[in-house]
C-alpha positions in Angstrom: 53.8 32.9 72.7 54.8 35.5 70.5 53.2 38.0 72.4 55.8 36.6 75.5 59.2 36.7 72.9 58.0 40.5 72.1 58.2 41.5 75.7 61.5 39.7 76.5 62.9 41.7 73.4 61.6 44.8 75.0 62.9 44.2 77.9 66.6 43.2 76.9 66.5 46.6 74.8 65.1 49.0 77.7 68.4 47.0 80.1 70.7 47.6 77.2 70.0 50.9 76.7 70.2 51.4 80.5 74.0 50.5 80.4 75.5 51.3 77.5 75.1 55.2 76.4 74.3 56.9 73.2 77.5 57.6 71.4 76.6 61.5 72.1 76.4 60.9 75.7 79.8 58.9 75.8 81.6 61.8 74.2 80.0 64.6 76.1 80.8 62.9 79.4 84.5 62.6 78.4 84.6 66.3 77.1 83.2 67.8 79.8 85.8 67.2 82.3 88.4 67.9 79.9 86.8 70.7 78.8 86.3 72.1 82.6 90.5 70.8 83.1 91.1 73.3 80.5 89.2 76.2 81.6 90.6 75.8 85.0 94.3 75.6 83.9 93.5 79.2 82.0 92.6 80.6 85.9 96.0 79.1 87.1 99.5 80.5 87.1 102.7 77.8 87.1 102.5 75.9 89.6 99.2 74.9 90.1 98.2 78.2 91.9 95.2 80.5 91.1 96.4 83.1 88.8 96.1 86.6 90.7 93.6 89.3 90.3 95.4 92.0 89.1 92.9 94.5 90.4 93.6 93.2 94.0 97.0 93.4 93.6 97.8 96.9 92.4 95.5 98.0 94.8 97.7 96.7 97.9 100.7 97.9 96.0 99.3 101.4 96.5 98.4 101.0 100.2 101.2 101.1 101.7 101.3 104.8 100.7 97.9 105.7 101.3 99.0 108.5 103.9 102.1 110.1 102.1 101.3 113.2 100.4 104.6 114.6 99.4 108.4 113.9 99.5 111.4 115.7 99.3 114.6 113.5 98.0 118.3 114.2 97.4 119.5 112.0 94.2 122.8 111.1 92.8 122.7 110.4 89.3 125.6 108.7 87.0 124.8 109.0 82.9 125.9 107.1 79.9 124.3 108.2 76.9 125.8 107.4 73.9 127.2 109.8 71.8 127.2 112.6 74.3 128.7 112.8 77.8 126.7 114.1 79.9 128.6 114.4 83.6 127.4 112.9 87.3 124.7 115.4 88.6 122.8 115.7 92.0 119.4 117.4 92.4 117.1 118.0 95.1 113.4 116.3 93.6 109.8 117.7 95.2 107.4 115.5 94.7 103.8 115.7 95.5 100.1 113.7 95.4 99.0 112.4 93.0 102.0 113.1 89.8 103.5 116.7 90.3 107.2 117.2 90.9 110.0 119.6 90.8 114.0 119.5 90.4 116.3 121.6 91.8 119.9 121.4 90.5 122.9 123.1 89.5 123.7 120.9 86.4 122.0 119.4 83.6 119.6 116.8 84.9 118.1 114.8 82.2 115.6 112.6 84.8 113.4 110.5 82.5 109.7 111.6 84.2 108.1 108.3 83.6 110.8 106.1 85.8 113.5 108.5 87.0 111.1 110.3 89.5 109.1 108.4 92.0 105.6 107.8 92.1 104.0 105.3 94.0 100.5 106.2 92.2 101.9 106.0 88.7 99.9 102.9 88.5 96.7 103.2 90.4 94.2 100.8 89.1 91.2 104.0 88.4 94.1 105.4 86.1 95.3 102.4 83.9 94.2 99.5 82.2 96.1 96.3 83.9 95.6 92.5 83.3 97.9 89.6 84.6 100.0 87.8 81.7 102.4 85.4 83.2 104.5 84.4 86.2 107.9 84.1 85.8 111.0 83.8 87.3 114.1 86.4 87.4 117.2 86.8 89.2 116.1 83.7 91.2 113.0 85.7 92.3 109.1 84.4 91.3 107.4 87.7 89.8 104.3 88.4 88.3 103.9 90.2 85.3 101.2 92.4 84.3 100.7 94.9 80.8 99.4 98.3 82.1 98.3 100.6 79.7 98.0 104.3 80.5 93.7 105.6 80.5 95.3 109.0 80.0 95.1 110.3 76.1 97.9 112.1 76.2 100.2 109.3 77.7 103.7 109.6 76.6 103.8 105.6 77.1 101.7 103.4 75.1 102.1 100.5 77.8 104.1 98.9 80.5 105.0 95.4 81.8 105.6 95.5 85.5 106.7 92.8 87.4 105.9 92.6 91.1 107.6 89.8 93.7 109.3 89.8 97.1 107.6 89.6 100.1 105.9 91.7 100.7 105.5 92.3 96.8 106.5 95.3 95.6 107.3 96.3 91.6 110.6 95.4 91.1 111.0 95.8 87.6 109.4 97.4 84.5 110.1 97.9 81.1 107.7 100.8 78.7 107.5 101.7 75.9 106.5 105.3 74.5 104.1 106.3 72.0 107.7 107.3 69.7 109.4 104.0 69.9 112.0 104.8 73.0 112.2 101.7 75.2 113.1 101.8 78.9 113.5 99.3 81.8 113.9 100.1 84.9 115.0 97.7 88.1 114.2 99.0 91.9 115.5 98.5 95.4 113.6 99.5 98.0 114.6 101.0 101.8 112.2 101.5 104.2 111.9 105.1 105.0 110.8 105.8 109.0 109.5 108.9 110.3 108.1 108.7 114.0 105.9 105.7 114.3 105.5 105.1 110.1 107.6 103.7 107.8 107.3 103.7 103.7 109.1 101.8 101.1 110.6 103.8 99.2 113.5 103.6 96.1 117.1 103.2 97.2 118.1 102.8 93.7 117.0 102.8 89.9 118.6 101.4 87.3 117.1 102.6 84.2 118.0 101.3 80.5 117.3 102.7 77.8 117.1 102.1 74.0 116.3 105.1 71.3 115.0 104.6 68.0 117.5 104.7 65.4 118.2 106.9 62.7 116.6 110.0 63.3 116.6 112.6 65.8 115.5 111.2 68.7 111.4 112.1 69.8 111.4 111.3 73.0 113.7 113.9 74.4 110.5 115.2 76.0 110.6 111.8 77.6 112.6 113.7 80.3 112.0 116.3 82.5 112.9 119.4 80.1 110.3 121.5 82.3 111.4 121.4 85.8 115.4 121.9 84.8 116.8 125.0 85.2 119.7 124.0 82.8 117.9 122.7 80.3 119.7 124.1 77.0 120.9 120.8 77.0 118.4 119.0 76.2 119.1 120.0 72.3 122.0 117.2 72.8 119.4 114.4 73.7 117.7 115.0 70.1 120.7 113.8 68.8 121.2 110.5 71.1 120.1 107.2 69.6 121.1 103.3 70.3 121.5 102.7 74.1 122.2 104.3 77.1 121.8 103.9 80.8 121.3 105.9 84.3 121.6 105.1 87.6 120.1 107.5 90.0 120.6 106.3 94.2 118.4 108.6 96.8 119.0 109.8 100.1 117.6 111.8 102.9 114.7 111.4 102.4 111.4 113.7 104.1 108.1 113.1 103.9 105.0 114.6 104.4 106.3 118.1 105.4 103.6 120.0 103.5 105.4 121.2 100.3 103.8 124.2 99.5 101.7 124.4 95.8 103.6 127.3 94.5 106.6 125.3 94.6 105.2 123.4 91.6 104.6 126.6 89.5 107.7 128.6 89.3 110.3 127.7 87.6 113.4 125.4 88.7 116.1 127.1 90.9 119.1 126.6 92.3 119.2 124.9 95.9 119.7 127.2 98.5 124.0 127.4 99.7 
């Protein structure tokens, strides 16, 4: 008899334990969904959508140049720096694979190197250090924003944030800031440029803003292109600039690929031909 009662206690226990879990076992099979909810909103951008591989898309960013090896650009540029006036200027601008460049002008062009000249390589993924942050929206346009950080030592920036929308995306805004404190941002429309059967997107127009440290003389003035302007006594009047100040440079006539010789890039700058 007792030997009968111990068996029916062992088998209520054996059922009980059979659907009710431990405590421990409750908790983890709550937790882990939550826990794999969490990790997946960390991969997702607003919206619900997978957040995007920043390696991915910096690399299509670049292809879309892959064939263009150098460019030759007229620019119009209107300046407002404060406390010096510095008048409109045009300039004729070489540029060549992967980051060399040249100005030609009869005026003082201060053209900041890091935004004011063109270079659809500035940020190839094998140079910089890029990771997606956040998506956001500006101007009524969804963009992606990513911090890239210069590999280069020597960079005069310590880091960007570049945003990339449209379709098809292309950077449409970035803002830097240098290794002396000068803060820039700089908004781009594109045209597509057409030679024979290709086409490139290139700048139309480039609004660039910039803020200089206050209360000394300003360190960045090497933050423009001192070296490749044949007026460039001037550039003892941008030591002097701090607060605010903005440029606007639009480009025209654009030619591409025409096989700029690499002597151009040594000498100094000159003046256009008549």
């Amino acid at each position: 008899m007792k030997s009968h009662a111990k068996s029916i206690v062992l088998l209520f226990f054996l059922f009980f334990s059979l659907i009710v879990p431990s405590r421990a076992s409750a908790q983890a099979a709550v937790q882990t969904p939550v826990q794999t909810a969490a990790q997946a909103l960390a991969q997702e951008k607003p919206g619900g959508r997978q957040a995007p591989d920043a390696l991915q898309v910096f690399t299509e960013l670049l292809k879309p140049y892959g064939n263009l090896n150098d460019y030759t650009v007229k620019i119009h540029a209107k300046v407002a720096m404060p406390t010096i006036r510095i008048p409109d200027f045009s300039a004729v601008l070489y540029f060549k694979k992967p980051d060399r460049f040249h100005v030609e002008t009869r005026s003082f062009a201060p053209i900041p190197r890091n935004s004011g000249v063109f270079n659809p390589f500035q940020f190839d993924p094998a140079k910089n250090r890029i990771a997606y942050e956040r998506t956001e929206r500006l101007n009524g346009t969804v963009m992606d924003v990513f911090r890239v950080e210069p590999l280069e030592s020597k960079s005069l920036i310590r880091f960007y944030h570049v945003r990339v929308g449209g379709n098809p995306q292309r950077i449409m805004q970035v803002e830097s800031l240098s290794v002396k404190g000068t803060k820039g941002q700089v908004k781009l429309t594109y045209r597509n440029v057409e030679q024979g059967l290709e086409k490139w997107p290139m700048p139309e127009k480039i609004q660039i803003h910039l803020t200089f440290p206050e209360g000394a003389n300003n360190a960045d003035a090497a933050f423009f292109s001192a070296r490749d302007n044949p007026v460039s006594s001037g550039m003892r009047r941008l030591e002097d600039v701090s607060g605010e100040g903005d440029i606007v440079i639009s480009y025209s006539e654009w030619r591409i690929n025409s096989g700029l010789d690499d002597r151009l890039f040594k000498k100094p700058a000159s003046l256009p031909p008549e």
